[in-house]
TIPA-853894 format. One record per residue: y, x, z of N, C-alpha, C in turn. Coordinates in steps of 0.2 Angstrom, whole numbers, padded with zeros to 4 digits, always signed. Example, Ala and Ser with C-alpha at 12.3 -4.5 7.8 and 13.67 -1.06 7.14 Angstrom:
2
-0028+0066+0039-0022+0062+0039-0016+0066+0039-0011+0064+0035-0005+0068+0036+0000+0064+0039
//
This chain:
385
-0049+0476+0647-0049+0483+0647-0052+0486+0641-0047+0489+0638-0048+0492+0631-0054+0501+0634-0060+0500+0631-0066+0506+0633-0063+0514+0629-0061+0518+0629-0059+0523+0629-0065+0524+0623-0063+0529+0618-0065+0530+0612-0071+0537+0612-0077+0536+0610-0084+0539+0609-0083+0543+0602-0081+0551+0602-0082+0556+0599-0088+0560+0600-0092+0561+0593-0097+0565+0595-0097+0570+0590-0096+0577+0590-0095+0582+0588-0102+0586+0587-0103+0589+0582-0111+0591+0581-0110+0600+0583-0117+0602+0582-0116+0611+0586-0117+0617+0578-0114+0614+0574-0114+0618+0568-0109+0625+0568-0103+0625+0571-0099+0630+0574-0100+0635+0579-0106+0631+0583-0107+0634+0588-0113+0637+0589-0117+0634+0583-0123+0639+0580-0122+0645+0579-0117+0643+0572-0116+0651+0568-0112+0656+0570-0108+0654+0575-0102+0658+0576-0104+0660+0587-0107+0668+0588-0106+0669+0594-0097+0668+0596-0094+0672+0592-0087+0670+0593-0083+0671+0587-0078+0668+0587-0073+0666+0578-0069+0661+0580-0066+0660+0574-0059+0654+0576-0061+0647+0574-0066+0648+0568-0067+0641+0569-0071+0636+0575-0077+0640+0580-0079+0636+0585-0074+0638+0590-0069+0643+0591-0064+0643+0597-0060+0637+0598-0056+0636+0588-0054+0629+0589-0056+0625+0591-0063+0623+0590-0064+0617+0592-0067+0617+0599-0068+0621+0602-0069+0622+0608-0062+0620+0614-0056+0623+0610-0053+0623+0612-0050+0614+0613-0051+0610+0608-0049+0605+0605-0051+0600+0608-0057+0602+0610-0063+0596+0612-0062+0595+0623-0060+0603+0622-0056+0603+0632-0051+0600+0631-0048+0600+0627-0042+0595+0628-0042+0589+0629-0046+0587+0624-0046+0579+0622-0050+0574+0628-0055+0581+0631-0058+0577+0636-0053+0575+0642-0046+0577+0642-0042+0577+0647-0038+0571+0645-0038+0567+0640-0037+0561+0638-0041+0555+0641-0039+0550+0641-0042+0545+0645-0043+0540+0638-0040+0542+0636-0045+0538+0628-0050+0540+0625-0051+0544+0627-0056+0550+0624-0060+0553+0626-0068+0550+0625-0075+0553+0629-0079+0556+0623-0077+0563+0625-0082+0569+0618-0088+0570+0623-0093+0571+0618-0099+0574+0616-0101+0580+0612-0102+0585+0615-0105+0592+0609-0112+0590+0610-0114+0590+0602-0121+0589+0604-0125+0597+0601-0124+0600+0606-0128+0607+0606-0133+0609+0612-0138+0611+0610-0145+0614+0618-0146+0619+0618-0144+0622+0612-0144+0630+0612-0136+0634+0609-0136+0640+0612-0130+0642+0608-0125+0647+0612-0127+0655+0607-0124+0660+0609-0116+0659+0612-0114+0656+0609-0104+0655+0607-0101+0657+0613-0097+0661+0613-0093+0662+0622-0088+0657+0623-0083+0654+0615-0078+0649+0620-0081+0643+0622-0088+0639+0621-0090+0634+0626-0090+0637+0633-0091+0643+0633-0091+0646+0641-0084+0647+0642-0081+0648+0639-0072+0649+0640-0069+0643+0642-0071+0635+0639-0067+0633+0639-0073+0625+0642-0076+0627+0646-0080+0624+0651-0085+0619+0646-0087+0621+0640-0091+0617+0638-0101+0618+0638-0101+0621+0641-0107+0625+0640-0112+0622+0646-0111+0618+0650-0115+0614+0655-0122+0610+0652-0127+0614+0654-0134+0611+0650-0135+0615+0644-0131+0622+0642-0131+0624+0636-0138+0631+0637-0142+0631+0633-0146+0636+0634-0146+0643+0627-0146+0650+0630-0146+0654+0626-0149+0653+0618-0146+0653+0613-0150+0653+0609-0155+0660+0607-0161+0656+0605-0168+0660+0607-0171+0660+0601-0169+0658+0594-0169+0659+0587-0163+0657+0582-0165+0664+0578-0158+0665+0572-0161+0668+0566-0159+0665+0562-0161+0667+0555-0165+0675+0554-0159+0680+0557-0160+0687+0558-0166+0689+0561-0171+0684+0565-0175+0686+0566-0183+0686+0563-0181+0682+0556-0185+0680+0552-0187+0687+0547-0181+0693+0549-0183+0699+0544-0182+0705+0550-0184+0705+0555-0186+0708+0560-0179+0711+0563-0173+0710+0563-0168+0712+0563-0161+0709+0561-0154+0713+0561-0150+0711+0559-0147+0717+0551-0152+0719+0549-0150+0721+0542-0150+0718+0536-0144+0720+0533-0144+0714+0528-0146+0715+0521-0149+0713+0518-0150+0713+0509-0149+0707+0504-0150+0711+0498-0146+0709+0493-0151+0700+0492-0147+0694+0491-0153+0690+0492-0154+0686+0498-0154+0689+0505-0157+0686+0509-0153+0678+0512-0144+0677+0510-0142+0670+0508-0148+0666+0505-0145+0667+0502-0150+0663+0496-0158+0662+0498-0160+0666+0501-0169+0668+0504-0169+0662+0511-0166+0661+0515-0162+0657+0520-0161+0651+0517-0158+0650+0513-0157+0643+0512-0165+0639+0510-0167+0645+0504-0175+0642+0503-0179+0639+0508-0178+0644+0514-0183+0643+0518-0183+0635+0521-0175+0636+0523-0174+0629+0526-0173+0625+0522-0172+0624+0514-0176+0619+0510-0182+0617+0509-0186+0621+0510-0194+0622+0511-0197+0618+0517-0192+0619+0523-0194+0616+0529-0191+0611+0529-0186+0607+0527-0186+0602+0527-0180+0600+0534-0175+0598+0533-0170+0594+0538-0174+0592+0545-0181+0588+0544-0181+0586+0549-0187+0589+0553-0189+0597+0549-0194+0601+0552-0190+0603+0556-0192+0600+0564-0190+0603+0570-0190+0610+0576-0195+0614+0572-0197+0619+0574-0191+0624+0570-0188+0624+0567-0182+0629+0565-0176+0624+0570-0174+0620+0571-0167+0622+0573-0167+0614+0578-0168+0615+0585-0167+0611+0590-0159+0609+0591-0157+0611+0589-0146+0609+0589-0146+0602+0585-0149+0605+0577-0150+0599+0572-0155+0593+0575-0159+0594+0578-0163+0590+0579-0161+0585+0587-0157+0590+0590-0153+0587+0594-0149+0582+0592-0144+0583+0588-0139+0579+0583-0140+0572+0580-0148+0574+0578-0152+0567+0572-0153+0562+0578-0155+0566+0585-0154+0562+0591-0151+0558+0592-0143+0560+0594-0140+0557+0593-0136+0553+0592-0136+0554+0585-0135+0551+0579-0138+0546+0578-0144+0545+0579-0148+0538+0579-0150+0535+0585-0147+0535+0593-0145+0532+0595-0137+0527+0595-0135+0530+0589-0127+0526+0587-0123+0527+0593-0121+0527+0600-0117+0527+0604-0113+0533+0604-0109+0531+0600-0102+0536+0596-0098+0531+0593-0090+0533+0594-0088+0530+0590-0086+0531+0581-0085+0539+0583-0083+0543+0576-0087+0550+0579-0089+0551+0572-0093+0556+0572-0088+0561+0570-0089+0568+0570-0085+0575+0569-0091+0581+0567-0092+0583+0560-0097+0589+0560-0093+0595+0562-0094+0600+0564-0091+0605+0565-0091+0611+0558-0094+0610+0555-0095+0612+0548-0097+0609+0543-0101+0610+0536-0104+0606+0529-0108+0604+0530-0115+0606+0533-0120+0605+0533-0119+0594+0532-0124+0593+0526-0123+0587+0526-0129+0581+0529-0133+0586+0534-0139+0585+0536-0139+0575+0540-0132+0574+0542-0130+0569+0547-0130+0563+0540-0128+0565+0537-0126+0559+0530-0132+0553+0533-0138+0554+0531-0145+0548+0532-0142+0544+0539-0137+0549+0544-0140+0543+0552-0133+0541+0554-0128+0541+0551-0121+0538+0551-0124+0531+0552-0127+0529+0547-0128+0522+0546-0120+0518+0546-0115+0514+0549-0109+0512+0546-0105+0516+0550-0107+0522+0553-0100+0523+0558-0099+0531+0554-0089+0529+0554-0086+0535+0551-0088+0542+0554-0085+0546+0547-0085+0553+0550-0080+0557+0549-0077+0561+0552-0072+0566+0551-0071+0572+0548-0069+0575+0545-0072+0581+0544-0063+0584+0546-0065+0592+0545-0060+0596+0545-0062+0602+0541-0059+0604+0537-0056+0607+0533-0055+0613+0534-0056+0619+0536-0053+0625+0540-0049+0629+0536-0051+0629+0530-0047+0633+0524-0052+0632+0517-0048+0635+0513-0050+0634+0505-0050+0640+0502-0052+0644+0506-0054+0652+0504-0060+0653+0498-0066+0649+0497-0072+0649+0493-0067+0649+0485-0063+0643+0488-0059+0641+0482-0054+0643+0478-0049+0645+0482-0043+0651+0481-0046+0655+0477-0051+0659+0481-0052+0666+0479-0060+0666+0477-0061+0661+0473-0068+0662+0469-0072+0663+0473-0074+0663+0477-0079+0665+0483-0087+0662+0482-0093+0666+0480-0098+0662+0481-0102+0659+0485-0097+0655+0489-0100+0653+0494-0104+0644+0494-0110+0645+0497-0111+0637+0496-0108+0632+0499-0104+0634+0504-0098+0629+0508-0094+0626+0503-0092+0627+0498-0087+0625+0493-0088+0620+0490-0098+0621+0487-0103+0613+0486-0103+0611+0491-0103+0609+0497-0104+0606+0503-0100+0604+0504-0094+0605+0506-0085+0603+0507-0086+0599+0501-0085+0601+0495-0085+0595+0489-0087+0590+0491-0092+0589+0493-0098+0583+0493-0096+0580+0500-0094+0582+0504-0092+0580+0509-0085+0574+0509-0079+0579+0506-0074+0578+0508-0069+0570+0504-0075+0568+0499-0075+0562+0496-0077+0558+0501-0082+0558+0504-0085+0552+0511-0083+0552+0515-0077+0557+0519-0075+0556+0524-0071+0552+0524-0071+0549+0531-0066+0543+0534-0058+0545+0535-0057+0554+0536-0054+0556+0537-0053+0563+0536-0049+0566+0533-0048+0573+0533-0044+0577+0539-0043+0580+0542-0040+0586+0546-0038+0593+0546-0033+0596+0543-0033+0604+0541-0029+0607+0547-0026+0613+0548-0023+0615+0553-0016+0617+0547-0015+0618+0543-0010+0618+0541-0008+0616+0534-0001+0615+0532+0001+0611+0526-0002+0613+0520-0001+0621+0520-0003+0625+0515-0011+0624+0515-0012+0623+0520-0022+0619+0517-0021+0614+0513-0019+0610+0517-0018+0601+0513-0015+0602+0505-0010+0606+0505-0008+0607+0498-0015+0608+0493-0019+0614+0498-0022+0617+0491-0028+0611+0491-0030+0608+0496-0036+0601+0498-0036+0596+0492-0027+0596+0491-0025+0590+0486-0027+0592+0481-0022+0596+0478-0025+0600+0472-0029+0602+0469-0034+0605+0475-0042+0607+0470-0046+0600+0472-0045+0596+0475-0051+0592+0476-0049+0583+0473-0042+0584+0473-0038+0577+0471-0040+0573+0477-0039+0575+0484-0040+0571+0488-0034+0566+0490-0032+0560+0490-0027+0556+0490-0020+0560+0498-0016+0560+0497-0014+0561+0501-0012+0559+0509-0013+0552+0509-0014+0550+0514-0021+0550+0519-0025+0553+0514-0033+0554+0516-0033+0560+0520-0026+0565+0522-0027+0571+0525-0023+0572+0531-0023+0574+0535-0018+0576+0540-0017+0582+0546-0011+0584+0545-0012+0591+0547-0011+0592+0555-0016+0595+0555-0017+0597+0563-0014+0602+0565-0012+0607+0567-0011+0613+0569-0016+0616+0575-0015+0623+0574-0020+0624+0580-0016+0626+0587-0018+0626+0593-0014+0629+0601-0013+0636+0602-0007+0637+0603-0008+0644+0605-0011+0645+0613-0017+0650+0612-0016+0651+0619-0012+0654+0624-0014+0653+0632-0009+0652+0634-0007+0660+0637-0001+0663+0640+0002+0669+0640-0004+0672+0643-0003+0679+0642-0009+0682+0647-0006+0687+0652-0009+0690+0659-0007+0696+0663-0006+0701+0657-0001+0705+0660+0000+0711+0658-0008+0716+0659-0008+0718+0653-0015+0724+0654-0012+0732+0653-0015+0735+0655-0014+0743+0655-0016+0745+0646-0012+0752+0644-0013+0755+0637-0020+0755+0637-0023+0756+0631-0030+0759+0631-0027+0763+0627-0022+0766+0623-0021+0773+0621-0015+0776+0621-0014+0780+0622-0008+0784+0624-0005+0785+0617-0006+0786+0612-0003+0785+0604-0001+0778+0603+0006+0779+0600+0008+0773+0595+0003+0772+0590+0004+0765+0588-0001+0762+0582-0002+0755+0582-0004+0752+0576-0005+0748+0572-0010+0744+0576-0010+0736+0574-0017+0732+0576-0019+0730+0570-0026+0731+0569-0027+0727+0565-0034+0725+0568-0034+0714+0567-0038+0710+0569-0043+0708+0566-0050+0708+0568-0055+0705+0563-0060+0706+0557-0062+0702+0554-0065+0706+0550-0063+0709+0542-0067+0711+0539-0063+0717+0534-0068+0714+0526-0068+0709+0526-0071+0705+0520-0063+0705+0513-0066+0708+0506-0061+0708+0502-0055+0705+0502-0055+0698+0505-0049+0695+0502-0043+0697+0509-0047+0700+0515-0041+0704+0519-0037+0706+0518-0041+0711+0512-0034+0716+0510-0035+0723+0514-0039+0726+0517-0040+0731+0519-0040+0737+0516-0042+0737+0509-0041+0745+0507-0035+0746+0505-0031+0739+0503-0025+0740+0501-0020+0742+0509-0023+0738+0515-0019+0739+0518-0018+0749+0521-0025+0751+0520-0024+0758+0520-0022+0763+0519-0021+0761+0510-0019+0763+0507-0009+0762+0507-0008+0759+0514+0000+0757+0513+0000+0761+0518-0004+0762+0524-0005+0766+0532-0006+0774+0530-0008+0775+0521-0007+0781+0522-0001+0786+0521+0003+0780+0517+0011+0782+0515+0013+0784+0522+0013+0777+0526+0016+0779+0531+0016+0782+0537+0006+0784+0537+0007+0790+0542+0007+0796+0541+0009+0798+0532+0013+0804+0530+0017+0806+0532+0023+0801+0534+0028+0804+0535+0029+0802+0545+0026+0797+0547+0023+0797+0553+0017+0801+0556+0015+0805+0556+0010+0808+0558+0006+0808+0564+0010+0805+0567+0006+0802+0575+0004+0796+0576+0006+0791+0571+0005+0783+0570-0003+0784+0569-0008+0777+0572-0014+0778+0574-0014+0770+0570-0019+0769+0570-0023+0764+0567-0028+0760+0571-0027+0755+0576-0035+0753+0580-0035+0746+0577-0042+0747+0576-0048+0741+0572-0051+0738+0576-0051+0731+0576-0055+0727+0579-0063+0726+0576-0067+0720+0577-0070+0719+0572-0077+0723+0572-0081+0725+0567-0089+0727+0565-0085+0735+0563-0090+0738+0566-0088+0746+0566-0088+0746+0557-0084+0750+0556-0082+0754+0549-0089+0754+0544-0089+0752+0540-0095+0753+0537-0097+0759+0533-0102+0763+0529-0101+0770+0525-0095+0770+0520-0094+0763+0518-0090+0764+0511-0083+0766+0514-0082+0761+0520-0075+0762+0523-0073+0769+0526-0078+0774+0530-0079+0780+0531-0077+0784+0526-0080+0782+0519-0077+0786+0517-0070+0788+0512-0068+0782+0512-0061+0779+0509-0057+0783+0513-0059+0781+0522-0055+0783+0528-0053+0792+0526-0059+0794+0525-0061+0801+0523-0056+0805+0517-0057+0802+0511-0054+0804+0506-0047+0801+0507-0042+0799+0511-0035+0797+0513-0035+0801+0518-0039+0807+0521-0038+0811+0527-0038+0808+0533-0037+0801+0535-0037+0795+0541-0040+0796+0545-0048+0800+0545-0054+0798+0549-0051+0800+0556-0048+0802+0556-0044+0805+0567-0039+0799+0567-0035+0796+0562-0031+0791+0561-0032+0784+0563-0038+0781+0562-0041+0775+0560-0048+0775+0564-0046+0770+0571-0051+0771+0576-0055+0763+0577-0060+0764+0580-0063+0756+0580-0064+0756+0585-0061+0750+0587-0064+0747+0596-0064+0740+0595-0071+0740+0599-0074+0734+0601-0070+0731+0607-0067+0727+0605-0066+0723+0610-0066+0717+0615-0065+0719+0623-0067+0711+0624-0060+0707+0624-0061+0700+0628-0053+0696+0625-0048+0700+0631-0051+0704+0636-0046+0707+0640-0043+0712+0634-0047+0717+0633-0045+0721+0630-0041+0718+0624-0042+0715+0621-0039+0711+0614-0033+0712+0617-0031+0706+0622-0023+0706+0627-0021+0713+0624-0024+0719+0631-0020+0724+0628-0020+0729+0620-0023+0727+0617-0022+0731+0610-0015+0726+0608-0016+0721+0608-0010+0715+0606-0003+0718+0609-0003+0718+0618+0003+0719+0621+0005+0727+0622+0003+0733+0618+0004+0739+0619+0004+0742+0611+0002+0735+0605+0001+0740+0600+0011+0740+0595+0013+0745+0593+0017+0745+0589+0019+0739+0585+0014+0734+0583+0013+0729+0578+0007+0726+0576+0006+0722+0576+0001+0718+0571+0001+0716+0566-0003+0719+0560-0002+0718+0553-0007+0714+0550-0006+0709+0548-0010+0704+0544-0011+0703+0537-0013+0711+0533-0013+0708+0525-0017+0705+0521-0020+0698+0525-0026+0695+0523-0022+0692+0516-0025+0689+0510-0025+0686+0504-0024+0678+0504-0029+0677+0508-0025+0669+0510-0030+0668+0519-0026+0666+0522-0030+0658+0530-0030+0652+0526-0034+0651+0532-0033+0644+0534-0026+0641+0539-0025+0645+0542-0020+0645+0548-0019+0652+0551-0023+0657+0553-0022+0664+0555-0020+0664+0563-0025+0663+0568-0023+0662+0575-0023+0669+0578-0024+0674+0575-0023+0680+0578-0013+0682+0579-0011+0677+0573-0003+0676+0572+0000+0674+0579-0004+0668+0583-0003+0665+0590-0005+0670+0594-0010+0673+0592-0013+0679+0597-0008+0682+0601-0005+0685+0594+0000+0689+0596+0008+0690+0601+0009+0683+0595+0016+0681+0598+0015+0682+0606+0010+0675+0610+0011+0675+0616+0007+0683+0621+0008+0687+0617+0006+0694+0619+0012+0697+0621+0018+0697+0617+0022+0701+0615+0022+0705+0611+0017+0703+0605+0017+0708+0599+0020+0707+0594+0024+0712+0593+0027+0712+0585+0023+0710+0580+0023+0705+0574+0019+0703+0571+0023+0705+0564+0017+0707+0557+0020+0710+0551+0013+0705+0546+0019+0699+0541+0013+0695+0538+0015+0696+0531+0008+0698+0528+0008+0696+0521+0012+0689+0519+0017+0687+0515+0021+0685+0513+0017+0680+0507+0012+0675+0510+0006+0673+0507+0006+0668+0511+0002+0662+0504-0002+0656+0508+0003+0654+0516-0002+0653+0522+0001+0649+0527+0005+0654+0532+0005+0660+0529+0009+0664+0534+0015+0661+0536+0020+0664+0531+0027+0659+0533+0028+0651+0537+0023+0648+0537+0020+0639+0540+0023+0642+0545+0016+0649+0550+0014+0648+0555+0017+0652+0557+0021+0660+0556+0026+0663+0558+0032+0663+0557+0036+0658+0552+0043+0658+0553+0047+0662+0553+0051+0662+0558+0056+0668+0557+0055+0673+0560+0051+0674+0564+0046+0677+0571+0043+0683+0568+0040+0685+0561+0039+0687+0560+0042+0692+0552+0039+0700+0550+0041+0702+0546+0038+0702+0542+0038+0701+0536+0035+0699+0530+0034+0704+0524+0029+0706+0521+0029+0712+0514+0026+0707+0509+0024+0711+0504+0020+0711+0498+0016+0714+0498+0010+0713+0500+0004+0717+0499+0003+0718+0493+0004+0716+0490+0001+0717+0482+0007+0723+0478+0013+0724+0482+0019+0729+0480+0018+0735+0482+0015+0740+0480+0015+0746+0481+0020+0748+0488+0019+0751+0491+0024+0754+0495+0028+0750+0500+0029+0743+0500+0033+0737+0503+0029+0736+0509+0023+0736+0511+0022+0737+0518+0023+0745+0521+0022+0748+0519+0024+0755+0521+0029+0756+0523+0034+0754+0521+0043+0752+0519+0042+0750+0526+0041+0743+0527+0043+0739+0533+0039+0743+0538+0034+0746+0539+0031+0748+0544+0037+0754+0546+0037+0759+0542+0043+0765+0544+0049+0763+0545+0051+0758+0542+0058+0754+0546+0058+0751+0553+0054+0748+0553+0051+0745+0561+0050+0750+0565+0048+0755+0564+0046+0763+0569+0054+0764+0571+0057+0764+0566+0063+0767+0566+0068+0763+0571+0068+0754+0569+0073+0750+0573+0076+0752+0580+0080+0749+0583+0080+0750+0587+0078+0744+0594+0078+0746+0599+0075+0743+0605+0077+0738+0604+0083+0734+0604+0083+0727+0603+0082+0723+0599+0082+0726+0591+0079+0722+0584+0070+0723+0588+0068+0726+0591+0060+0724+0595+0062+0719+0597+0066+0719+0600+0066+0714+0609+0066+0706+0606+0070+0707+0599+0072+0700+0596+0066+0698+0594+0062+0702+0590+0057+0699+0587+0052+0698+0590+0051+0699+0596+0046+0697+0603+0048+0691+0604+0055+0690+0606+0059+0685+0610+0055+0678+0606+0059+0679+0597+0056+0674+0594+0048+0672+0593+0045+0677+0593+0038+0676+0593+0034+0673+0601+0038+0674+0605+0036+0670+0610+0038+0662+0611+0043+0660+0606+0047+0654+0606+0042+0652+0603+0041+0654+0598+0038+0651+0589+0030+0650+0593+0028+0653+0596+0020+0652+0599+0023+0646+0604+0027+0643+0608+0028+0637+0610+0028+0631+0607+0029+0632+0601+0030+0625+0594+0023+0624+0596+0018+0626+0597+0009+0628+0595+0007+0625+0602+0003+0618+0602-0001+0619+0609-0006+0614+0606-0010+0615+0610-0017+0612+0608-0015+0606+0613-0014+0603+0618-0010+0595+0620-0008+0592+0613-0002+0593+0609+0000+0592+0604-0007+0590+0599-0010+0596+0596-0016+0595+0593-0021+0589+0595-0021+0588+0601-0025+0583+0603-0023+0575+0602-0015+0573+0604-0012+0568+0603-0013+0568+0596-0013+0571+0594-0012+0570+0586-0017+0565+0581-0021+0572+0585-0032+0569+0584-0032+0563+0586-0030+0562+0594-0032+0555+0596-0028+0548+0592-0022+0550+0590-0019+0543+0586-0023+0543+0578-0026+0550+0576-0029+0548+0568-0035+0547+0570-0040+0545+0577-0045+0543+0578-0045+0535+0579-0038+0532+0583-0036+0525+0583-0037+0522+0579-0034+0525+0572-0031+0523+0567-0041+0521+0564-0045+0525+0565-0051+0524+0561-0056+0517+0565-0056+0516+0572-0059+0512+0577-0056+0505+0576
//
């Protein structure tokens, strides 16, 4: 009797992220795989705000997390410094100082009981290195954004340091693997591409607005492309006048307010919180989905939408084309005018160049399942045991 294979995946994604794509994936990844009979996962988390454990039935024995960095300065306001101020502290404190983070301490747990076959950290943190002792570890890769785009992030030292020791590498798409090889010389057979699942179709939901308009998903960090994407939304709600703007994501900040302001937009360019009902409907009623991010790792707002029925518009960039194909319309964010172009063309189309490009995007989110992603994981895990 061949004993089915012991994954133990750590709560580093599930710490940091109440909700985001990188702990959805793996939340999403890990219900999978427990649906395998070769396969017995472990999250080793005891606290933790994250919604897809609770989406995606992982959250049994999981209790609210009851301390976060943010409340070491009496809130959630930010300043200049306080990365940096955070990392001290918990330099200061020390890995196995267990009064700062019962998740980690959970982990070192059991981690030094060894009953795993292959470990999985869910981010860099290199905390786990001391309690391996001879059993591999995995990592995954989510994107190379620090990298690409300069970015000062200390993931980029942590990923470096990592991604040499691993037993195995995992990205969600080729365009990662490409930039993994080239900026880190990582051999090529040391890496393999995962993709991620689309989820699955949703009920229809009622409008939440009676204006046409634009989606735009997530957060608004520089390499999104957001002022430029504005700047392309105010061409074309010149000559569109009634075309709206809805924003997902962290309300508008001062600086955005007044960008919005000095382009005239402020009644254009609306923000709503959404829950993942409402997401549905901004997805399946909005005119389009426009994604002028700089560079993903994969982009599953892309999946979002497809199985919505939303028309998708992707910057012509890094893994768009991978994950969207033909299903989707493509600009030049960086071309003056070129998404404006395709956006007033696409208003203009008629009902059935829609209908096409729904059709496809409903096809192209079927290439996408997380079963697939999991078979995949399981046979690069055999290959390690």
């Amino acid at each position: 009797m061949i004993l089915p294979m012991r994954i133990l995946f750590d709560y580093q994604a599930f710490e940091m992220q109440p909700i985001g794509g990188v702990s959805r994936s793996y939340a999403a990844l890990i219900a999978r795989l427990r649906e395998e009979d070769d396969c017995v996962c472990k999250v080793g988390v005891k606290e933790s705000n994250n919604v897809h454990l609770k989406e995606y039935g992982l959250a049994e024995g999981v209790k609210p997390l009851h301390y976060t960095h943010d409340k070491w300065f009496g809130g959630r306001k930010k300043f200049k410094g306080q990365r940096t101020l955070v990392r001290k502290v918990m330099e200061a404190c020390g890995h196995d100082n267990d009064c700062l983070d019962i998740n980690q301490e959970y982990c070192v747990h059991l981690l030094k009981r060894q009953q795993f076959d292959i470990f999985e950290p869910t981010f860099y943190d290199p905390y786990f290195l001391p309690y391996l002792k001879n059993k591999p570890f995995v990592l995954t890769v989510h994107d190379m954004i620090p990298e690409i785009l300069h970015v000062d992030e200390p993931q980029a030292i942590l990923k470096k340091r990592l991604c040499p020791l691993a037993a195995h590498i995992h990205v969600p798409s080729q365009n990662t693997k490409d930039d993994l090889i080239r900026i880190m010389n990582i051999p090529a057979e040391r890496v393999t591409v995962i993709p991620h699942g689309a989820p699955a179709v949703p009920p229809r939901r009622n409008p939440l607005f009676d204006f046409p308009y634009l989606l735009y998903v997530g957060t608004r960090w520089s390499y999104k492309n957001f002022n430029l994407f504005v700047d392309e939304c105010a061409i074309a709600i010149a000559k569109q006048p009634d075309l709206h703007v809805v924003c997902t994501g962290q309300p508008f900040q001062k600086e955005e307010e007044k960008m919005l302001a000095d382009y005239g937009l402020t009644d254009q360019f609306i923000h709503y919180y959404a829950t993942e009902e409402g997401l549905q409907a901004l997805y399946q009623n909005a005119v389009a989905f426009v994604y002028p991010s700089a560079y993903e790792g994969f982009g599953m707002p892309i999946l979002e939408a497809f199985v919505c029925g939303c028309p998708v518009m992707l910057n012509n960039a890094g893994c768009f084309p991978e994950v969207g194909g033909d299903a989707a319309i493509y600009f030049d964010i960086s071309r003056k005018g070129d998404l404006a172009e395709q956006i007033l063309e696409f208003l203009n189309a008629s009902t059935e160049i829609r209908e096409n490009l729904i059709s496809k995007g409903y096809a192209r989110a079927k290439l996408f399942s997380w079963g697939k992603s999991a078979a995949l994981l399981t046979e690069q895990y055999k290959d390690l045991v």
